[in-house]
VOGU-3710 file (C-alpha; in Angstrom, 3 decimals, decimal comma):
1> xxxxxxxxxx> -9,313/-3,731/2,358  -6,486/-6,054/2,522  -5,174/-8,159/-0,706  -2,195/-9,703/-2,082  -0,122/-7,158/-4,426  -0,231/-9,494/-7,297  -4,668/-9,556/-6,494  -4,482/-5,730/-6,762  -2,350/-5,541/-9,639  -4,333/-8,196/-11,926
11> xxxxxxxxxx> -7,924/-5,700/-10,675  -6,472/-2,583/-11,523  -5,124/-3,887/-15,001  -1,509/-2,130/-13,845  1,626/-3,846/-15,618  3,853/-3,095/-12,766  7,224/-4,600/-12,266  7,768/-5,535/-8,674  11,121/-3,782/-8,493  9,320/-0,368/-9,343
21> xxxxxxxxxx> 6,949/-0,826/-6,195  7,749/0,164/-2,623  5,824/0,748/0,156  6,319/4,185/1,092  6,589/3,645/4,787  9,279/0,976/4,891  10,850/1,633/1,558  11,296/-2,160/0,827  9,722/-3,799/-2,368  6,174/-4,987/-2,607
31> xxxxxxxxxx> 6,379/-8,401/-3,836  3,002/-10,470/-5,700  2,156/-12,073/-2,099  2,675/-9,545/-0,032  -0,504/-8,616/1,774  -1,475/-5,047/0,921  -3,829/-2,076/1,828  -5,129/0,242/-0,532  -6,218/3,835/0,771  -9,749/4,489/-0,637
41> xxxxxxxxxx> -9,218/8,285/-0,530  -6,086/8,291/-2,931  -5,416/4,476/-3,806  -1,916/4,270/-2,631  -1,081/1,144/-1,541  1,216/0,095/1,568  2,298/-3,174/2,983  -0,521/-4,129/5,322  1,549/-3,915/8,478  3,263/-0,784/7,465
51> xxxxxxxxxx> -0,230/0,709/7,530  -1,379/-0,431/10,459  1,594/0,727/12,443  1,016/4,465/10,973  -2,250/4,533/12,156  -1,728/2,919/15,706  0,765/6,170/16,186  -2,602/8,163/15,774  -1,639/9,302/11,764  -4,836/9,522/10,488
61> xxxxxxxxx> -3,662/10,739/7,083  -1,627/8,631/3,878  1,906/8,855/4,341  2,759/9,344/1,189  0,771/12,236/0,095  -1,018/13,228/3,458  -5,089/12,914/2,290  -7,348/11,737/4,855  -8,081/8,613/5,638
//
């Protein structure tokens, strides 16, 4: 499912400052309007193009904590 950060953080009731979020794959800051995708099977979230450049290399797990996707 893709969604802006700031859509995911107002549904999941999180109080998260944006300086405390990264994306795990790129490392850089998730800002309010970045588009995001949340993993179903752990609910990490990742920049939307970060994710679909993991799984294009055939990683068919969550790069931050390796469940399956």
């Amino acid at each position: 499912m893709v969604m802006e950060f700031g859509d995911f953080l107002g549904k999941s009731g999180k109080k998260v400052e944006e300086a405390d979020s990264v994306c795990p794959v790129c490392l850089d800051c998730l800002k309010t309007t970045d588009e995001i995708r949340e993993l179903s099977s752990c609910s990490h979230v990742f920049h939307k193009g970060c994710l679909d450049m993991w799984i294009d290399r055939q990683r068919f797990s969550c790069p931050y904590c390796r469940a399956d996707l």
